[in-house]
C-alpha positions in Angstrom: 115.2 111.6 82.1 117.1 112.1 85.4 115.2 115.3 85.7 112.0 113.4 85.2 112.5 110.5 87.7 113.7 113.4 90.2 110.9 115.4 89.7 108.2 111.9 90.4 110.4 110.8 93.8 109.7 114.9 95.0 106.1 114.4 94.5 105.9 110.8 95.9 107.7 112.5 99.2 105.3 115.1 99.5 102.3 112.6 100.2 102.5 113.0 103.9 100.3 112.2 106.6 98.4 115.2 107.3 94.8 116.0 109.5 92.8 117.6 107.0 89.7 120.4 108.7 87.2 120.3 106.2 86.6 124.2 105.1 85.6 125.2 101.5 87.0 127.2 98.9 86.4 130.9 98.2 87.2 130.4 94.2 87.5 127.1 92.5 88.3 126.0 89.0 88.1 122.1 87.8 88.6 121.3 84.1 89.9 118.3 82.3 93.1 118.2 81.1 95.2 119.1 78.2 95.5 115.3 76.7 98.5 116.6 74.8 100.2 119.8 77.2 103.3 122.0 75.9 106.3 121.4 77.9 107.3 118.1 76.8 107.0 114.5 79.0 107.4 116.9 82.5 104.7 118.2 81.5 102.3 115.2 82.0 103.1 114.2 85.4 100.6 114.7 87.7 101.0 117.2 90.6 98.9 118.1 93.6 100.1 121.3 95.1 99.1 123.3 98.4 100.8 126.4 99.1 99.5 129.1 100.9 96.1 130.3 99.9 95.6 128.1 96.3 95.5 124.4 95.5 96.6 123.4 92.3 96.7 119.9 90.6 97.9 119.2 87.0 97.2 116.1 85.4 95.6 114.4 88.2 93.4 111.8 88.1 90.2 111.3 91.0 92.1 108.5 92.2 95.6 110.8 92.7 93.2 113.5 94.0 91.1 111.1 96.6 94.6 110.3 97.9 96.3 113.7 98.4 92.7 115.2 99.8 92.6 112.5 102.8 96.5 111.3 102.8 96.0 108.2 101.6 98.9 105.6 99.7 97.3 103.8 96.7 96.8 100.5 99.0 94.6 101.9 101.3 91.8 103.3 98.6 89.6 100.8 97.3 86.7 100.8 95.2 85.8 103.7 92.4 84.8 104.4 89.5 86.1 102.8 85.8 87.7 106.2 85.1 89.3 106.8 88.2 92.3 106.3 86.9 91.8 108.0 83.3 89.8 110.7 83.2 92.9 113.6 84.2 92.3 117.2 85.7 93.2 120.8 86.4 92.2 122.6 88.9 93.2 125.8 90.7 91.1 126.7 93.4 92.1 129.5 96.1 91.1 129.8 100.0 90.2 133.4 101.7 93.8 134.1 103.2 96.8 131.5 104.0 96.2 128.0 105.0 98.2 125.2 106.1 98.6 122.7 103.9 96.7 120.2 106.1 93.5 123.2 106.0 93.8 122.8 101.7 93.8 119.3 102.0 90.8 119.2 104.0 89.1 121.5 101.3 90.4 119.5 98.6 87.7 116.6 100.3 84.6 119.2 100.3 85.7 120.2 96.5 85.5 116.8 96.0 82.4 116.4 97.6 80.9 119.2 95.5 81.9 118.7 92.0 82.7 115.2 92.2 80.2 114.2 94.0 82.5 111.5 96.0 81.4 109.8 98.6 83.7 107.6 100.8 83.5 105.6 104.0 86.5 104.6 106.5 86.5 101.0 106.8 89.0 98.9 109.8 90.7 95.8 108.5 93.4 93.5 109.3 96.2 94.5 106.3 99.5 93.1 105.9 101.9 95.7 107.4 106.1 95.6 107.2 107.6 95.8 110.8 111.3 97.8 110.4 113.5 96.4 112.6 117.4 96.3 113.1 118.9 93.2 110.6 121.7 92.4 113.1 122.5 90.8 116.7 124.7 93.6 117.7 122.5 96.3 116.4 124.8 97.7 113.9 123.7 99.6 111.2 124.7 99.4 107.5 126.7 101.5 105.4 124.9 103.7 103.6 122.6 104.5 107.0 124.6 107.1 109.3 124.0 109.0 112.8 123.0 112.3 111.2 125.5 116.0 112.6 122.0 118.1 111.0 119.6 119.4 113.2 116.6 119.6 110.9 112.8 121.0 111.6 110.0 118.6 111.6 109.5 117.0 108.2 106.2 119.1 107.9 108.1 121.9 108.2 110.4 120.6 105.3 107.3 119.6 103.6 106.2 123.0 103.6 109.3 124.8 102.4 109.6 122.5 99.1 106.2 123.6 98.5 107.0 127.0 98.9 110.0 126.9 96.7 108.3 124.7 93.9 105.5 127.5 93.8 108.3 129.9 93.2 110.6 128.6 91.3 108.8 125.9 89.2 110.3 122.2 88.0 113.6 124.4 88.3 113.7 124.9 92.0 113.7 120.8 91.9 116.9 120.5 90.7 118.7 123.0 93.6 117.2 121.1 96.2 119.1 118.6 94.5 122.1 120.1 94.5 125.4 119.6 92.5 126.9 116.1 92.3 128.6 115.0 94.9 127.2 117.8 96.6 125.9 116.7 100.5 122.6 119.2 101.3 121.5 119.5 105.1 118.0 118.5 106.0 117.8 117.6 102.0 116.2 114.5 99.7 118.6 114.1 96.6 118.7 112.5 94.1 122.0 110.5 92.7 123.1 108.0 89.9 123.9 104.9 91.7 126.5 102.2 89.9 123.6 100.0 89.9 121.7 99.7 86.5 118.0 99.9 86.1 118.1 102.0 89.1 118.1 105.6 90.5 119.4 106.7 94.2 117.8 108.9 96.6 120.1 110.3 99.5 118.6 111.8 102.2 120.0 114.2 104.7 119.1 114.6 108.7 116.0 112.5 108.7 113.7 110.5 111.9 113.1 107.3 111.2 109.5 108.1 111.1 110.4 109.7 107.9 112.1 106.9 106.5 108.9 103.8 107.1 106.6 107.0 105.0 109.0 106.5 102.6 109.6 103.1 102.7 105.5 102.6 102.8 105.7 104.6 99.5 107.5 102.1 97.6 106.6 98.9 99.1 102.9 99.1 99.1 101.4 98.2 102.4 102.0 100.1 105.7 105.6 100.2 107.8 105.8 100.4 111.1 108.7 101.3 113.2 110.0 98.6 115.2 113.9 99.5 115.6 113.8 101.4 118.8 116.5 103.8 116.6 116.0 108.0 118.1 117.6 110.6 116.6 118.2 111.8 112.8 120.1 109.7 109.9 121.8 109.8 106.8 121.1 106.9 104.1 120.9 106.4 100.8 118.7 103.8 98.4 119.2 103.1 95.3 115.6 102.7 93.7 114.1 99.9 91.0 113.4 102.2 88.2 110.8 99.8 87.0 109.0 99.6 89.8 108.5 102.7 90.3 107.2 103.1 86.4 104.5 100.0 87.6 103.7 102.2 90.4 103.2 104.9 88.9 101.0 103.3 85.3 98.5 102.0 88.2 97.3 105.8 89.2 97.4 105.8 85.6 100.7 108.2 85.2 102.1 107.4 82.0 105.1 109.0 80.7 105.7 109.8 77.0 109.1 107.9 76.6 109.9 106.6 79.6 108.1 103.0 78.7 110.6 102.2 76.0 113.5 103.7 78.2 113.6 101.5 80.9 112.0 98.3 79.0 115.8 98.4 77.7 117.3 98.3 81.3 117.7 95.7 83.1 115.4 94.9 86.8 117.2 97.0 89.4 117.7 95.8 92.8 115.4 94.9 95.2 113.7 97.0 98.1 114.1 94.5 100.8 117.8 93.5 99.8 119.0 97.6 99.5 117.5 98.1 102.9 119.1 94.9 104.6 122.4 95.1 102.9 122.7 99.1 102.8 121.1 100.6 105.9 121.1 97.3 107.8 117.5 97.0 108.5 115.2 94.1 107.5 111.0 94.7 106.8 109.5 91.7 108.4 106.0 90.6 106.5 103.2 91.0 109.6 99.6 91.8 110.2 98.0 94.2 111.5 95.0 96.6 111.8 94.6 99.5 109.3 92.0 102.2 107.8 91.0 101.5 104.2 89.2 104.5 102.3 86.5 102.9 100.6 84.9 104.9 97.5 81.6 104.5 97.5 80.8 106.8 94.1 81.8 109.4 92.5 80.6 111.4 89.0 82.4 113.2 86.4 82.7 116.7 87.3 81.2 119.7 84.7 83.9 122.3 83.7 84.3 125.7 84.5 
């Protein structure tokens, strides 16, 4: 189950902000998929994953794939069809030579386009947003949140290695970028089991703070925005509510054989806004401000291939 919970934090990091260039793909393959796939509960979560010349997604739904094809969190698509977040598919579908991953997401939208027949609009309005800022007076930080010693390549740059090594090496390659216990990997996302129950721990390694509001804006569902005037890379750990994360997770309609009944037994693990005061000693102030919604407009069932 560790495993598992691992394995859906990886993917949540991978949805990064990325400019897409709308090309088209030489070969593409979308079918529905397997309602009961071999491989056990890893097996059903969803994936969406550009590497080099192929994009492949497993288990996704149009909603998941409307938000990895323009970069999207769950709170800033509206609208859609009733089996948005039902309906699940595969699809492989390969460019003509290497692409970045921002090119295959921008392809992902014409697939879409094609055999979806989506069609979205960009709409501007006033959202509630989190502003990070420094908790205390005397702008020190908490103790899980460090100075980072790492010099570490541009989170893209990350972004794209885990890619590479997932293609490679499968669910497997997950658990050595995880490293041993106890184990501290440069430039790295870990996971951990914190004391706390009902919860999991992420550690990360040599990261902006840029990188920590995208994964803050993850979890907390509505836009962060850096207000800490904090340069430089970090060490900190979280530990993670379990439970919210499952709630997450059922509303792009990701459910995982087991894991229900699991955690229904655990108690609620801590919350996001007391872990970030009390461990990295930040505070997310409740604002507003302007943001881009993705409004779908329609969209039809695809036919297989």
């Amino acid at each position: 189950m560790k495993k598992l919970l691992l394995l859906t934090l990886g993917v949540l990091l991978l949805v990064l902000p990325l400019r897409a260039q709308n090309e088209s793909f030489e070969v593409a393959s979308v079918k529905p998929s397997n309602p009961d796939p071999a491989g056990g509960p890893l097996a059903a979560i969803p994936m969406v994953l550009p590497v080099l010349d192929r994009l492949t997604a497993q288990n996704a739904t149009l909603r998941i794939l409307v938000m990895s094809a323009y970069q999207k969190q769950a709170y800033e698509v509206v609208g859609g069809p009733e089996w948005q977040n039902a309906d699940k598919f595969d699809i492989n579908a390969r460019a003509a030579g290497a692409k970045t991953p921002d090119q295959l997401f921008g392809m992902l939208q014409t697939l879409l386009a094609d055999r979806f027949k989506l069609k979205v609009h960009i709409e501007k309005r006033e959202v509630p947003i989190y502003a990070l800022v420094v908790a205390r007076n005397d702008g020190r930080l908490g103790p899980k949140m460090k100075p980072s010693a790492d010099k570490c390549p541009d989170i893209k740059e990350q972004q794209q290695k885990a890619l590479e090594d997932f293609a490679k090496g499968g669910i497997a390659s997950l658990a050595a970028m995880a490293g041993q216990a106890g184990e501290a990997t440069p430039c790295s996302f870990s996971g951990f089991q914190p004391a706390t129950p009902g919860a999991i721990g992420m550690r990360a390694r040599g990261q902006t703070i840029s990188t920590l509001t995208m994964l803050l804006t993850q979890f907390v569902g509505r836009p962060v925005v850096d207000k800490t005037g904090l340069s430089g890379a970090y060490d900190f750990e979280l530990a993670l509510d379990l439970r919210s994360l499952l709630r997450s997770a059922s509303d792009l309609g990701v459910n995982i054989p087991g894991v229900e009944a699991a955690l229904a037994k655990l108690p609620e693990g801590p919350s996001m806004m007391t872990q970030v005061q009390e461990e990295l000693g930040l505070r997310l102030d409740s604002q507003r401000g302007p943001g881009d919604v993705l409004v779908i407009d329609s969209a039809e069932k695809p036919t297989p291939d």
